[in-house]
C-alpha positions as CSV (number, residue, x, y, z in Angstrom):
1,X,28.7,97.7,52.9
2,X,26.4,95.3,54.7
3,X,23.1,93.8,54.2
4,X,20.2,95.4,56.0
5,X,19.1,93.2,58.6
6,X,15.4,94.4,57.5
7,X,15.7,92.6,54.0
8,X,14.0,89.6,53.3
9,X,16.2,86.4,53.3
10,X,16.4,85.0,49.5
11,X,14.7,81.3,48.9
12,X,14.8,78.8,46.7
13,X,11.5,77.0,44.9
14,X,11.1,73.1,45.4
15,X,11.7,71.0,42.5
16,X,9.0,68.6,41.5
17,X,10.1,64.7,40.8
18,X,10.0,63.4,37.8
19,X,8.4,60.1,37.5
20,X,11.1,57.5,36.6
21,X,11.3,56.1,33.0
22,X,11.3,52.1,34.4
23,X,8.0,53.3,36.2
24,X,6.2,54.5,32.8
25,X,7.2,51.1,31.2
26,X,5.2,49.1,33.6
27,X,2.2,50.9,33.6
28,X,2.5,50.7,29.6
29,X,3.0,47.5,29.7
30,X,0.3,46.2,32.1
31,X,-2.5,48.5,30.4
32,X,-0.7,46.5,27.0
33,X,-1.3,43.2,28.8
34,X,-4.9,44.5,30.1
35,X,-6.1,44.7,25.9
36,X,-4.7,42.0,25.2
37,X,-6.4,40.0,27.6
38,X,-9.7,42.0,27.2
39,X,-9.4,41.1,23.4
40,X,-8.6,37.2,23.9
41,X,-10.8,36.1,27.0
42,X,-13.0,38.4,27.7
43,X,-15.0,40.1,24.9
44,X,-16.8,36.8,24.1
45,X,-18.4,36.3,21.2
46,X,-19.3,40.0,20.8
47,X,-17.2,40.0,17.5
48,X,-18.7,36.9,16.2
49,X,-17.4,35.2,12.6
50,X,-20.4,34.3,10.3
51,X,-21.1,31.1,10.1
52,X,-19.7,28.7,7.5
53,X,-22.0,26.6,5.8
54,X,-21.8,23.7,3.1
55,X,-25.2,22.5,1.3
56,X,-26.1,18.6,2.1
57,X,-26.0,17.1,-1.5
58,X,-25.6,13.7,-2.6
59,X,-22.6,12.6,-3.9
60,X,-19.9,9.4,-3.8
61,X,-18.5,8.1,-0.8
62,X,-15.1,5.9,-1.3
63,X,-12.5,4.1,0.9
64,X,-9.2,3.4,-0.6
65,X,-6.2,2.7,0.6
66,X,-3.1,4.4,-0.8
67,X,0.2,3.0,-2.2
68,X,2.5,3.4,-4.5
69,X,4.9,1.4,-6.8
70,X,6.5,1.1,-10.2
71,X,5.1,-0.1,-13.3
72,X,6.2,-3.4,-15.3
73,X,5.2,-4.6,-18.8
74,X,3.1,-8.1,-18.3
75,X,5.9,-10.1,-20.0
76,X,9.4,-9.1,-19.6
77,X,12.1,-11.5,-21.5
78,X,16.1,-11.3,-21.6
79,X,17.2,-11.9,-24.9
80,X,21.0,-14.1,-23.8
81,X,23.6,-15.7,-25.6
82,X,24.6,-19.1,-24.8
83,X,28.2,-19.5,-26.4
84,X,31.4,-17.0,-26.6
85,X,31.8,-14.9,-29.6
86,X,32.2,-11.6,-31.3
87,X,29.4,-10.1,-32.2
88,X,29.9,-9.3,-36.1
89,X,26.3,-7.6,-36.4
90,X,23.5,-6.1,-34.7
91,X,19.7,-5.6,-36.5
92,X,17.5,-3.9,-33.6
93,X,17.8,-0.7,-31.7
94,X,16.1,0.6,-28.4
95,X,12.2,1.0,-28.9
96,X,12.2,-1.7,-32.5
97,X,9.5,-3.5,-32.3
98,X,10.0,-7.5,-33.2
99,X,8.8,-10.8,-34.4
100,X,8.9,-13.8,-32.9
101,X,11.8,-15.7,-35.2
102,X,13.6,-12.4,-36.4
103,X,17.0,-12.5,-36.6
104,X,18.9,-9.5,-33.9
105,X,22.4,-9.8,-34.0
106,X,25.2,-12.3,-35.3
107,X,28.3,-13.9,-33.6
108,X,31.2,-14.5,-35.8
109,X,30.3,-18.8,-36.4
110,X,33.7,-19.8,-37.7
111,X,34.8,-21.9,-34.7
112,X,30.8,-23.1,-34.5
113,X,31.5,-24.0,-38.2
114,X,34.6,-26.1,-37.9
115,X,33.3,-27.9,-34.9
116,X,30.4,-29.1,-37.5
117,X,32.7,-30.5,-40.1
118,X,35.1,-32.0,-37.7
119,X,31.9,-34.1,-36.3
120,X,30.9,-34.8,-39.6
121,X,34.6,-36.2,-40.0
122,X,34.2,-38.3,-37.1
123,X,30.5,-39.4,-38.2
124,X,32.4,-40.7,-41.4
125,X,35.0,-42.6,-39.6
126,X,32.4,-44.3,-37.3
127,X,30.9,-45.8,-39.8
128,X,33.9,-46.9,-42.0
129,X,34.7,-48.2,-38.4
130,X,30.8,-49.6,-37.9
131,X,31.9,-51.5,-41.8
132,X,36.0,-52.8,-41.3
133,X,34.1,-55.0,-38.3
134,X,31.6,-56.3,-39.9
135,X,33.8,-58.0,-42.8
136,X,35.4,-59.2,-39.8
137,X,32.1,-60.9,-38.5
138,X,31.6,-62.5,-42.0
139,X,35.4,-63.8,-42.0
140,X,34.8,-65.0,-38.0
141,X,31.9,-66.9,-39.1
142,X,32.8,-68.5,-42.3
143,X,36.0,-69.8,-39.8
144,X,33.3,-71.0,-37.3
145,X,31.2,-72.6,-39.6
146,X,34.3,-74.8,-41.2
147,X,35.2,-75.7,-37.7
148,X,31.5,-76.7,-36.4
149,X,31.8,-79.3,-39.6
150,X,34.8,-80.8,-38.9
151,X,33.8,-81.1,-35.3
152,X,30.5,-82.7,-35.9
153,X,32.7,-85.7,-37.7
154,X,34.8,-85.7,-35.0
155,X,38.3,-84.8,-37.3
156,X,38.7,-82.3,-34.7
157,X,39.7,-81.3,-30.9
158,X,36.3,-79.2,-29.0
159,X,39.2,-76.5,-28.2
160,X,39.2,-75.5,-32.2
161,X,35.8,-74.8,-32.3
162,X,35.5,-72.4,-29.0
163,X,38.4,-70.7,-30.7
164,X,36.2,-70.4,-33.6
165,X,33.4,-69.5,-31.7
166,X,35.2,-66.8,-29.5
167,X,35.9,-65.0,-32.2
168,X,33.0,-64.8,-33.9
169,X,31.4,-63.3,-30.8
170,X,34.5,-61.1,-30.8
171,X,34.1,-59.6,-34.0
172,X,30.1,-58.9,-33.2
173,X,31.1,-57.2,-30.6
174,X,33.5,-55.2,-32.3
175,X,30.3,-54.0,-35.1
176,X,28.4,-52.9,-32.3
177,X,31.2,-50.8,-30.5
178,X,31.7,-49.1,-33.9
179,X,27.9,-48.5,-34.3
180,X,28.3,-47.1,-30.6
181,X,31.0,-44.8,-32.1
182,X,28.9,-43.7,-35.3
183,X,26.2,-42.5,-33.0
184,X,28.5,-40.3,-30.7
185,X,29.6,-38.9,-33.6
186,X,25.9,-37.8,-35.0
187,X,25.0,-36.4,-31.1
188,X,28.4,-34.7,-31.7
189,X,27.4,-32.9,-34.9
190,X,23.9,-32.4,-34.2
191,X,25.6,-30.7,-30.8
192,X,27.7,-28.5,-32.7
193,X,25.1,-27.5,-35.1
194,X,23.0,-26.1,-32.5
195,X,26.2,-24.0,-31.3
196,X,26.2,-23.2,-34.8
197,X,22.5,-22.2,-35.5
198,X,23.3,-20.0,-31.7
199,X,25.5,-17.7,-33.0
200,X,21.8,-15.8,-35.1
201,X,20.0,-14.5,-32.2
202,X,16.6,-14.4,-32.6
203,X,13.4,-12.6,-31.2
204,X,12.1,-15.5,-28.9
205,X,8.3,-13.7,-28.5
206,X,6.9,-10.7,-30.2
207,X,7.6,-7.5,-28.6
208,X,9.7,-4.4,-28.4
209,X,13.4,-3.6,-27.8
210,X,13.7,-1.7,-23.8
211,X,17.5,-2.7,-23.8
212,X,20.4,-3.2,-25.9
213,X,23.5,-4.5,-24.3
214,X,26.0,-5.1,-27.5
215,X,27.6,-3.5,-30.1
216,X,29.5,-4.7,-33.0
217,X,32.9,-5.8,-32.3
218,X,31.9,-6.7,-28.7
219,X,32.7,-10.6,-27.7
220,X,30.2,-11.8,-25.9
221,X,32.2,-14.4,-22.7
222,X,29.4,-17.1,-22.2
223,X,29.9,-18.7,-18.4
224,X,27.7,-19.8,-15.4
225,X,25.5,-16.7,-16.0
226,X,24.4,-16.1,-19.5
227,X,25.5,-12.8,-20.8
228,X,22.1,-10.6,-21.3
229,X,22.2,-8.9,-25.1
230,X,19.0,-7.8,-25.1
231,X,15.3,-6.8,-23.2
232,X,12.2,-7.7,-24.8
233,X,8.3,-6.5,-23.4
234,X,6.1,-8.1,-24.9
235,X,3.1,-6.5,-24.7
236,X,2.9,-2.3,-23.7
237,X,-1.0,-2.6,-24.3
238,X,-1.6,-3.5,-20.8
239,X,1.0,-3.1,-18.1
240,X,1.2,-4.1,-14.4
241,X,2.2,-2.0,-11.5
242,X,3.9,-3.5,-8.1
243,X,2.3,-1.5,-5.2
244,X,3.3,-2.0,-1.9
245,X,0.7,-1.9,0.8
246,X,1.4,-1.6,4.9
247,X,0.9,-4.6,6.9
248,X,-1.9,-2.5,8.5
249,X,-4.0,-2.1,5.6
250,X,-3.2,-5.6,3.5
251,X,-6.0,-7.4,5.4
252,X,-9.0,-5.1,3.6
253,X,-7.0,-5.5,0.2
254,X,-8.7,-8.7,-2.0
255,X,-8.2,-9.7,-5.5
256,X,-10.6,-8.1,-7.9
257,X,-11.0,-4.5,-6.3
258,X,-10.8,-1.5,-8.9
259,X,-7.6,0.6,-8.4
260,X,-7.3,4.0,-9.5
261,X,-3.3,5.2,-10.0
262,X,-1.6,8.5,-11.5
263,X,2.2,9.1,-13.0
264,X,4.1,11.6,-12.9
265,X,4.1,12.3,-16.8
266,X,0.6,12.7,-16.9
267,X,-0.5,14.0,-13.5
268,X,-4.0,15.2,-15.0
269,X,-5.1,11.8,-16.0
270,X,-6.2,8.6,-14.3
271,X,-5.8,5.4,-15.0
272,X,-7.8,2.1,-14.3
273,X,-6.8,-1.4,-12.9
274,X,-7.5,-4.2,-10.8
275,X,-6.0,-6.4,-8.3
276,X,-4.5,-9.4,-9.8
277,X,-2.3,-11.0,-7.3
278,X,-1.1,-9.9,-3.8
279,X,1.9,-11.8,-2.9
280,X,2.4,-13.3,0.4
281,X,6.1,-13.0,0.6
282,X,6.7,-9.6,3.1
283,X,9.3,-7.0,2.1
284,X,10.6,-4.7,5.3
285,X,12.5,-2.0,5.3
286,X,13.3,0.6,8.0
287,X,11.1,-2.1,10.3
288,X,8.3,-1.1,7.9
289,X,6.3,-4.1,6.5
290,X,4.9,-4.4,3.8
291,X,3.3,-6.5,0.6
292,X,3.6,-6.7,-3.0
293,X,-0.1,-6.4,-5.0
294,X,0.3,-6.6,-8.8
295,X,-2.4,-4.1,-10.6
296,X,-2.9,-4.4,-14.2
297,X,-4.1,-1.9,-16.1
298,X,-4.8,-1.4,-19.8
299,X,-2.3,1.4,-21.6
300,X,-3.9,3.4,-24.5
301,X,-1.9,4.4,-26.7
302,X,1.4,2.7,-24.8
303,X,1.6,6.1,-22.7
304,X,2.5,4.0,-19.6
305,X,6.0,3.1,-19.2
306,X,8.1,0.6,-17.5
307,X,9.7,2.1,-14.7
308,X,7.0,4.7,-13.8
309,X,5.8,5.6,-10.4
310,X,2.7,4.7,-10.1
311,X,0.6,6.3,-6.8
312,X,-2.5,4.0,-6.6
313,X,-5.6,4.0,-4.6
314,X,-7.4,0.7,-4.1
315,X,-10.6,1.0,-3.7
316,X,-12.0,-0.7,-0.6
317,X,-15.7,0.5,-0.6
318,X,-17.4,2.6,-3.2
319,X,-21.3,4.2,-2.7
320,X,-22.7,6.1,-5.5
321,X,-25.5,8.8,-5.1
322,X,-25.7,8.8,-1.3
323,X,-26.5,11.5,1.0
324,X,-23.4,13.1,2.3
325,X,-22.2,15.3,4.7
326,X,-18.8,16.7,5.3
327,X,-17.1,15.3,8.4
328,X,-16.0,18.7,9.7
329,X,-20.2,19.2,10.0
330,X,-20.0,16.0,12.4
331,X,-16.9,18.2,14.5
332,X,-18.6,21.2,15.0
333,X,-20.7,22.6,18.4
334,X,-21.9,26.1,18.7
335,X,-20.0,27.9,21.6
336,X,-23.0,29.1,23.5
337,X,-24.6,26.0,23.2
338,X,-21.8,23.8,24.1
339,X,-23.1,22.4,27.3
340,X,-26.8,21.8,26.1
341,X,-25.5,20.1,22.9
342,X,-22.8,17.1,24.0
343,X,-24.8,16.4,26.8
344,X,-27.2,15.0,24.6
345,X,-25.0,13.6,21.8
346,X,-23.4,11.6,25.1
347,X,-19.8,13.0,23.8
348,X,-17.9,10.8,26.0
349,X,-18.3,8.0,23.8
350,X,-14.9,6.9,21.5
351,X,-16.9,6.6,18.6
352,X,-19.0,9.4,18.5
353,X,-22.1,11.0,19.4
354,X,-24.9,8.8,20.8
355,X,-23.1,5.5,21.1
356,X,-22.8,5.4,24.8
357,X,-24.7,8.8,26.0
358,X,-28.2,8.9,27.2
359,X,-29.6,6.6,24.7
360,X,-26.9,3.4,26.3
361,X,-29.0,2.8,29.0
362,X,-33.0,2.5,30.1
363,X,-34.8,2.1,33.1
364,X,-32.1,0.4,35.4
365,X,-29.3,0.1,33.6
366,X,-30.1,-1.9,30.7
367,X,-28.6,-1.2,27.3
368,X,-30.9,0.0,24.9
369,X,-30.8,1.2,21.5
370,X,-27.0,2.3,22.1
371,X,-25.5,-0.9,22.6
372,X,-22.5,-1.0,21.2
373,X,-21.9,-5.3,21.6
374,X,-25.7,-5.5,20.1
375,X,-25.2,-3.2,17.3
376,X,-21.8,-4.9,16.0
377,X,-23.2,-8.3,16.1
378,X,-26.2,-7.6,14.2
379,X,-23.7,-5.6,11.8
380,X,-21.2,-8.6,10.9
381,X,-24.3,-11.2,10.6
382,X,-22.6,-14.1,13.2
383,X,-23.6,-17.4,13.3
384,X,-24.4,-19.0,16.5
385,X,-20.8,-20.4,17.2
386,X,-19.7,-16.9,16.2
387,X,-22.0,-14.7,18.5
388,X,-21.1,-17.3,21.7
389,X,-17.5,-16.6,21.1
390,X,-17.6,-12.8,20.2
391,X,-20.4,-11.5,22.9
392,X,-17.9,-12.4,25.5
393,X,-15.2,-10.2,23.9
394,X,-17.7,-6.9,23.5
395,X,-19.7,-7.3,26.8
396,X,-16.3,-6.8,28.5
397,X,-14.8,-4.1,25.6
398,X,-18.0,-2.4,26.4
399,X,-17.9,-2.4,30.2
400,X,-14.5,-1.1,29.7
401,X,-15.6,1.9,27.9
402,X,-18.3,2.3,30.4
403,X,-15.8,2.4,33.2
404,X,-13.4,4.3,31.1
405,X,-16.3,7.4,30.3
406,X,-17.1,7.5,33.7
407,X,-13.6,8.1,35.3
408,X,-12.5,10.3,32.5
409,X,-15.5,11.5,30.7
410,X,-17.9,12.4,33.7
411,X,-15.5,15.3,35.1
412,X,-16.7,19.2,34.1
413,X,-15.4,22.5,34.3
414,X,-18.0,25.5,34.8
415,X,-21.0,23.6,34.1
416,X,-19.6,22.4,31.5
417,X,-18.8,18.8,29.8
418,X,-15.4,18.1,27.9
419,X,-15.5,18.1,24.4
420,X,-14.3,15.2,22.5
421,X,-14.3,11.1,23.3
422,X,-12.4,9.3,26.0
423,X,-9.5,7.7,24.5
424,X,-9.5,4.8,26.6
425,X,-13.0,4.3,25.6
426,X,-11.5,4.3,21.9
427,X,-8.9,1.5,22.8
428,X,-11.0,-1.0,24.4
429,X,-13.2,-1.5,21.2
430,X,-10.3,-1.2,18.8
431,X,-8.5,-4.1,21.1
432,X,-11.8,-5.8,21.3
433,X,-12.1,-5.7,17.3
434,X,-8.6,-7.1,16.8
435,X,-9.6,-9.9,18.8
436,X,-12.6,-10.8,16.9
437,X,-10.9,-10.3,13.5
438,X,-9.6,-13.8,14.0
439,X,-12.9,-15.5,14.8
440,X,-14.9,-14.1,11.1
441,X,-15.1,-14.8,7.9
442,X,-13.3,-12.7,5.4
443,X,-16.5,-11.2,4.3
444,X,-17.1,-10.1,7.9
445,X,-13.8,-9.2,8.1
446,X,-14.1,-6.5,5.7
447,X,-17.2,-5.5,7.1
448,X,-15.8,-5.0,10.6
449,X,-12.8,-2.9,9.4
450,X,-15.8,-0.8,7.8
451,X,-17.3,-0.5,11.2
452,X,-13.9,0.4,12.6
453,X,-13.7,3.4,10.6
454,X,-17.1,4.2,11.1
455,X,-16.9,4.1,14.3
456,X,-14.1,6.9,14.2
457,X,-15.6,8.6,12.2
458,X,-19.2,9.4,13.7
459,X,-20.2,6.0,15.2
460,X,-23.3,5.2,13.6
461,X,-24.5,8.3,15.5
462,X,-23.9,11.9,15.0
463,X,-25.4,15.6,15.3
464,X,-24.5,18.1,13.2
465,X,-25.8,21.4,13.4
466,X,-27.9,23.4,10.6
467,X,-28.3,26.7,9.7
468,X,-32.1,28.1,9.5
469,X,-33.1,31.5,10.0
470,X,-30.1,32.6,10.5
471,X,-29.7,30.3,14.2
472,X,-27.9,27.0,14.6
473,X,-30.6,23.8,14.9
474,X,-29.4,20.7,16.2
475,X,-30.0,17.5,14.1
476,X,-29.8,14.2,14.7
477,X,-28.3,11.7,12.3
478,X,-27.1,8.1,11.3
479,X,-23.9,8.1,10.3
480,X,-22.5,5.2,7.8
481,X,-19.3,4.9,5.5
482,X,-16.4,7.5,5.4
483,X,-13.7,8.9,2.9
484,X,-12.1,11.1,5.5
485,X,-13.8,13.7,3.6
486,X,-17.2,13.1,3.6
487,X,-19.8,10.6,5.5
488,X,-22.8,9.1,4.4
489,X,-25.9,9.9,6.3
490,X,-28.0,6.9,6.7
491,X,-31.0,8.4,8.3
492,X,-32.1,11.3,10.5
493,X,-34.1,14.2,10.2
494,X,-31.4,15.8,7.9
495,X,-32.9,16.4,4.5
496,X,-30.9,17.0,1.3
497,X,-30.2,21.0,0.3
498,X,-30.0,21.8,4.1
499,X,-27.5,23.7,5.2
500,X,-25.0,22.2,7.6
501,X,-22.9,24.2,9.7
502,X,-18.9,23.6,9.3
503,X,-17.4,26.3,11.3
504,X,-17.5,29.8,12.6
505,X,-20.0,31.4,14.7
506,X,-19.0,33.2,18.2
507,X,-16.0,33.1,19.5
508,X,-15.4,30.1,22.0
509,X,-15.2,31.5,26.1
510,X,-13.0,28.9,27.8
511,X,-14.7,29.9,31.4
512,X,-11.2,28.7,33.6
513,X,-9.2,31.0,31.1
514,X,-12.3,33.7,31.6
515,X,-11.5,33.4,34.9
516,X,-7.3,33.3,34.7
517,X,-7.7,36.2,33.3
518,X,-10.1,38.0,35.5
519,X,-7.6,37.4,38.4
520,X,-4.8,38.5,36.6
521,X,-6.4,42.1,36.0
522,X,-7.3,42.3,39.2
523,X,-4.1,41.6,40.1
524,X,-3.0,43.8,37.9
525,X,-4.9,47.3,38.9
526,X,-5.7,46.4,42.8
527,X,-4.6,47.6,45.4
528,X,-4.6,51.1,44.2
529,X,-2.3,50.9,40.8
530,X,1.2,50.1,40.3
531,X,3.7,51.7,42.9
């Protein structure tokens, strides 16, 4: 049977496309990449962190300089022996404490003892010697004498009585070879007896037993180096400690400075010395130099030991009840007022705000109350040969950080100036100081290191930022000493219980990253979405 040719022809539906899987990854992953820019660059500071704040109080302020070494008792003596022997017995242990004079251990004295009599043998034979030749003087001149008066009536030859005479000189000689021979024999004994009185080792100072090298039974070989038995400290009152301090920081190290230290044992406590002696001779190791300072230090109750690490801090500079800040306070700038803020603090200066910004220069280009050259020589007090030799050294240190602010300092990005000092700036006063370290006094010399870290650390001018009313005011201040911690604030319009600013706020905009980002989301969704 066949089809009508009035039926309708059969058709088939159209079947949609699926989007492909690859297709619905990218756009998930560019509207991903869209938040997450949105989130990083471009919200702002619209969710802002509260502000972190620290109360200005007054406090201590104090440079040190760390080290570390091992602590010594004041006095350390090795107790030796200086004959061979066996060692019949030993009196002390570790940790006895002795007298000077007390008896430690005894060597077996026998052969000590028989070299004493046999020189007291000899002593008697010397002089049983020193006697056969004197009888023999008396008999040589009772024979001159007999011939001399003869002679003198001319019954005999002169030849008979320079025989006689010979040997009376002979026999005088002989008395005094023998007396020769009698004292050999005493040095002999007395010798002997002090090999003798050797074999009782004694204590030679008071102290207390840190080593014990013998035991009974042990023989003891005396040669070129004397065989140590024993180690005596004196004194554990009051022990030393051998610190070792960089060549770097040795120069601002002088005898008498107070030195704080910690052991191990008793890491809650610290203990209190003072310079005593810092040795010139250099120790290096792995191209590191450095330079022995002895600290001593009183030891209650002996807690101290020989041997113990000591970590130290010398104190360079200590200021009691001054007006502090922390330095993080001296770091900080509010986002949104970025631009307004280092342009006045003059932030392209190495040593921090307002030592070579607006203030550096008046009326046509004269330095003014920022002068760096000016400032440091007031500072270190010169003397007139001093300033003629130093002025030179900062007028061209400073023209160097002039030169080096404006090539690398004077260059912004959106309006904006970049944050932080010019290192360059930073170099040519820190090259400048090592060249006038020379020329000063060590007085000055500490002072300038002082101003070095200053410097670093705020540069006798600084802004920090305080909190009132719930919105960031700029201050003003003179900066002075710093722990690395903490700087003392010299003057200003800072007042103590402020509140100073140490971080938070809004979130920083970096505008070029703003900007990055801006193109890359256009980039992203223009041009009518992905394909």
């Amino acid at each position: 049977m066949t089809a009508s040719p009035l039926a309708a022809p059969k058709t088939t539906k159209p079947r949609l496309r699926r989007p492909r899987r690859g297709v619905l990854i990218g756009i998930g992953a560019v509207l991903l990449a869209a938040l997450a820019i949105w989130f990083f660059f471009l919200r702002g500071g619209a969710d802002a962190e509260p502000y972190r704040t620290e109360a200005v109080r007054r406090g201590e302020i104090t440079r040190s300089v760390s080290a570390s070494g091992t602590l010594e008792a004041l006095v350390t003596v090795e107790v030796g022996s200086q004959i061979s022997g066996q060692v019949t017995q030993v009196m002390v242990d570790y940790n006895d404490r002795v007298r000077r004079g007390q008896v430690m251990a005894v060597l077996d004295p026998q052969n000590q003892r028989s070299a004493v009599e046999q020189s007291q043998a000899q002593i008697a034979s010397a002089r049983a010697g020193v006697a056969q030749a004197q009888a023999q003087v008396a008999l040589a001149q009772a024979e001159y004498d007999r011939q001399k008066y003869l002679f003198d009536r001319q019954i005999i030859a002169q030849a008979a009585l320079d025989t006689a005479e010979a040997s009376l000189r002979t026999a005088r000689a002989n008395v005094a070879s023998a007396q020769a021979q009698v004292r050999q024999a005493e040095a002999s004994l007395r010798s002997n007896q002090a090999n003798l009185g050797r074999t009782t080792i004694t204590a030679p100072i008071d102290g207390i037993v840190i080593d014990r090298q013998i035991e009974p039974g042990q023989t003891v070989a005396s040669g070129l180096n004397v065989a140590v038995l024993f180690t005596l400290a004196q004194d554990l009152g009051r022990v030393q400690a051998l610190v070792r301090v960089d060549e770097a920081d040795i120069g601002q190290v002088r005898v008498g400075q107070p030195v704080r230290f910690t052991v191990d044992s008793f890491a809650n406590d610290n203990f209190v010395g003072e310079v005593t002696q810092i040795r010139v001779l250099p120790t290096t190791e792995q191209s590191v130099v450095a330079y022995t300072v002895v600290v001593e230090a009183d030891n209650p109750g002996e807690r101290l030991l020989p041997g113990m690490t000591a970590n130290a801090d010398i104190i360079l500079e200590q200021k009691q009840n001054v007006l502090r800040v922390p330095n993080s306070a001296l770091r900080f700038t509010p986002a949104d007022v970025e631009t307004e803020g280092e342009a006045r603090a003059g932030g392209g200066s190495p040593f921090g705000p307002g030592a070579g910004g607006q203030q550096q220069r008046r009326a046509g280009g004269a330095p003014g109350r920022g002068n760096m050259a000016a400032a440091v020589i007031e500072e270190l007090d010169l003397d007139a040969v001093q300033r003629a030799q130093v002025q030179p050294i900062l007028d061209r240190a400073q023209q160097e950080a002039r030169a080096a602010r404006r090539s690398g300092g004077g260059a912004q990005q959106g309006g904006q100036r970049r944050r932080g000092g010019n290192p360059a700036s930073a170099a040519a006063f820190n090259k400048a100081f090592d060249e006038i370290k020379p020329l000063l006094r060590p007085d000055q010399q500490v002072k300038l290191e002082s101003l070095r870290l200053r410097f670093a650390g705020g540069g006798g001018r600084g802004t920090v930022w305080v909190l009132r009313d719930g919105e960031p005011v700029q201050v003003s201040v003179r900066t002075g000493a710093t722990d690395g911690s903490y700087t003392e604030i010299l003057g200003g319009e800072l007042k103590e219980g402020d509140q100073v600013i140490t971080g938070g706020g809004p979130r920083r905009t970096d505008a070029r990253a703003q900007q990055q980002a801006q193109r890359m989301a256009g980039g992203g969704f223009g041009g009518g979405g992905p394909r």
